[in-house]
C-alpha positions, -999 to 999 in steps of 0.1 A, spaced: -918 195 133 -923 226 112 -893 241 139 -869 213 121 -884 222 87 -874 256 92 -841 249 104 -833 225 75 -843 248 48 -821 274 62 -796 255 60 -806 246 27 -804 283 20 -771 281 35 -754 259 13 -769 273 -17 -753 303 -12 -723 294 -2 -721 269 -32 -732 302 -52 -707 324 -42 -680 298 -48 -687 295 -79 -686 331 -87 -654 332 -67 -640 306 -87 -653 322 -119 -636 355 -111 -601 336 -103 -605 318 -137 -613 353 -153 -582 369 -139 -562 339 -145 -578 342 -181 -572 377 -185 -534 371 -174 -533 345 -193 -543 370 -222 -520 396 -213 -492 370 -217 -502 363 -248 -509 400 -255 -473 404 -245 -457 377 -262 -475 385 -295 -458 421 -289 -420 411 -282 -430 388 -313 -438 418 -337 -413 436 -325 -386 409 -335 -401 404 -367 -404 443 -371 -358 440 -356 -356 408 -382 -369 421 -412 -349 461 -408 -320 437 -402 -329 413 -432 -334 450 -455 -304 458 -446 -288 429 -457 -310 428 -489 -295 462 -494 -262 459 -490 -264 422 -512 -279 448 -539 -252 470 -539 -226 446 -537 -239 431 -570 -246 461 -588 -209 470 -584 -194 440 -594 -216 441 -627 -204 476 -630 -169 464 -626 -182 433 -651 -193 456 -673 -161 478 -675 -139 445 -680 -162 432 -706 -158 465 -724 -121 468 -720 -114 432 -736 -138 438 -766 -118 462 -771 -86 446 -766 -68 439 -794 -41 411 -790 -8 430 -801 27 419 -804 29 414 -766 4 428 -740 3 425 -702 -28 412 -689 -40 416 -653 -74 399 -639 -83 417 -608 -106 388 -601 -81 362 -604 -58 382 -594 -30 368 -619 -8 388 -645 -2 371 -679 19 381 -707 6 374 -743 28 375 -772 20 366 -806 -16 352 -792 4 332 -767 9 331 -732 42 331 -723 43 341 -690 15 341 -657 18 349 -622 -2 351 -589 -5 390 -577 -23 411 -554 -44 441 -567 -62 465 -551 -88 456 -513 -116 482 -526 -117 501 -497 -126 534 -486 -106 565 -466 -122 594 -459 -98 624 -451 -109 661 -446 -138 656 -465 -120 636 -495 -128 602 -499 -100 580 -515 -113 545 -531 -82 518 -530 -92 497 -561 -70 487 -591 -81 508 -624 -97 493 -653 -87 499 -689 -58 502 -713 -23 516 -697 9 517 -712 46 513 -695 58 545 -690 90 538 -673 113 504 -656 130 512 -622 154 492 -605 157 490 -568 123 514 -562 121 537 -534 88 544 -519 78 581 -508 45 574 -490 16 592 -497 -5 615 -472 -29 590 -467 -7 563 -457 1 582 -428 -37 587 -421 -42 548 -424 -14 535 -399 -21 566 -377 -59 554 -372 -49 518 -368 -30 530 -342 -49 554 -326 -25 580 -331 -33 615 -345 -18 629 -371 3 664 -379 24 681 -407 59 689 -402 64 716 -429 99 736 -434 100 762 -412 81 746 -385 93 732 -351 69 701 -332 81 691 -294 94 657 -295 71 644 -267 40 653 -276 37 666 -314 23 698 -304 39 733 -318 71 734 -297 74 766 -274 95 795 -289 126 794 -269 128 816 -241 148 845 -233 177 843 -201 164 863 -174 172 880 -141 177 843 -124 199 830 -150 216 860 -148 226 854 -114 231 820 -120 195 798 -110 191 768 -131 159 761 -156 151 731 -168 167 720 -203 146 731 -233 123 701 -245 139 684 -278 120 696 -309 115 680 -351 129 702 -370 139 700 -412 172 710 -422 178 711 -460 169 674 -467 170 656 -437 148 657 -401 168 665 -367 154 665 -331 172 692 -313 175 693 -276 197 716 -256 218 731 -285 226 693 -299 210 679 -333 203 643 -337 190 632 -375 161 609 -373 168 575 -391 161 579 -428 126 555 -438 111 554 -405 81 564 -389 84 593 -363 60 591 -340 58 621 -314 38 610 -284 4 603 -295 14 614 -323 19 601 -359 43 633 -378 41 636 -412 77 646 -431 74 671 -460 78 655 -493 121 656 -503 128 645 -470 149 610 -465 125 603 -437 100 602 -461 117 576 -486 114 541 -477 141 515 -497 133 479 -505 92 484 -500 85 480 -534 106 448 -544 138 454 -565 119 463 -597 92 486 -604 70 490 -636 51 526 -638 19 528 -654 13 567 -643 -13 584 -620 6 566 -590 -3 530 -602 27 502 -607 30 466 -614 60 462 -585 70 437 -559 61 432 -526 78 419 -492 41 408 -480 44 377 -502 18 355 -478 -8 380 -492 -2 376 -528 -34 360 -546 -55 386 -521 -70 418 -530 -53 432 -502 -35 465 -520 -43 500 -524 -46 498 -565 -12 487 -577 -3 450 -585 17 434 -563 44 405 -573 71 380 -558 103 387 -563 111 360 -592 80 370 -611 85 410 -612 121 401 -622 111 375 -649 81 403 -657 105 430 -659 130 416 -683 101 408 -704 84 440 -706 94 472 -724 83 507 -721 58 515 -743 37 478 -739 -1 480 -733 -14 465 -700 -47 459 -700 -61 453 -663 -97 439 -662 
């Protein structure tokens, strides 16, 4: 009897221990599953922060650049609102609203004439360190000349701009200088005959070079000049080649409309042959017309009127 006592109570013992060390098993798989579970989290709550931390540099950015936006155009505001107040309505002024992008002409108080334009896109170029800004001027001008049948002579930085849309680089042709035809690198000084052509060995024919003559462009190859089409690009390679000023390569016809009004410094009221863009800010600080209007505009104005641009 006590034998089967003893025997039952160990395996009483048995049980109990086993039950006890399942438990702590199980308590140690919930803890790990716990302290995973906490690391998730622990995780989670990171990538979180982090995002937040992305959202709101991203959302300070935009804050930023919302400011600036705003503090420019009530700078630009402020300069219109001081132009008209002191605008005074004389016989007949040319008005031009950057904003609405319209020209009107007042006479006598009256508007007798209005048009859609395009004025200048605001943007930036940066070229060796000099930044140009391609916005229309604000204030008071005056007509300083009428032109009929306008030819363009592109500026430096035109060239910059089409080359970097383009991928091309850029170089200067200047008097004087010579640029290989192929690649718009300095062209090779031409080379001397030597023993072998002497005897009568064959080179290969001299690459054909850019070179100005008086008032024109020519690429020369093997002793024969060609002259480059007159208003053209010349493009070199990779190359984008920019003609000296006097040039008739760099003089472009029909660019600017048939009639051209010159308020100085570079700026015009002219036309445009980009007439799907008119109503757009889209130019680089002049004001851009249709045909019929800078014709009607141009038989209307005089030299000497005020144009106030606001």
């Amino acid at each position: 009897m006590k034998r089967t006592l003893g025997f039952l109570a160990s395996w009483a013992f048995l049980i109990a221990g086993l039950a006890i060390c399942s438990i702590a098993i199980a308590g140690e798989v919930m803890n790990v599953r716990e302290m995973r579970r906490f690391r998730r989290f622990e995780v989670v709550d990171d990538l979180i922060a982090k995002n937040r931390g992305a959202t709101f540099s991203a959302l300070q950015q935009q804050e930023t650049e919302r400011r600036a936006a705003i503090d420019a155009a009530h700078s630009k505001l402020s300069d219109a609102d001081t132009t008209l107040r002191d605008f005074e309505d004389t016989d007949q002024t040319i008005l031009v609203s950057t904003a609405e992008n319209k020209v009107y002409v007042r006479r006598d108080r009256n508007v007798i004439f209005e048009a859609i334009c395009s004025t200048g896109k605001g943007t930036t170029l940066v070229d060796k360190g000099r930044t140009m800004v391609f916005d229309t001027p604000i204030g008071k001008f005056h007509i300083v000349s009428k032109e009929e049948n306008p030819v363009w002579v592109p500026p430096d930085w035109h060239y910059v701009e089409e080359a970097r849309k383009s991928g091309l680089r850029v170089v200067r042709l200047n008097r004087g200088d010579s640029i290989d035809a192929a690649t718009g690198n300095p062209a090779a000084p031409a080379r001397e005959p030597g023993v072998w052509d002497l005897l009568g060995g064959t080179r290969p024919a001299p690459a054909a070079v850019l070179q100005v003559k008086g008032d024109t462009i020519f690429a020369i190859a093997d002793g024969v000049a060609r002259e480059l089409p007159p208003g053209q690009m010349i493009v070199a390679g990779n190359t984008l080649v920019i003609p000296p000023v006097g040039v008739k390569q760099r003089r472009f016809d029909k660019v600017l409309g048939s009639y051209r009004l010159n308020l100085g410094d570079g700026y015009a009221l002219h036309g445009t042959q980009q007439t799907t863009q008119l109503g757009r800010s889209v130019s680089h600080g002049c004001v851009r017309l249709g045909d019929k209007d800078i014709a009607t505009l141009y038989s209307l104005a005089n030299v000497g009127d005020e144009v106030v641009i606001y």
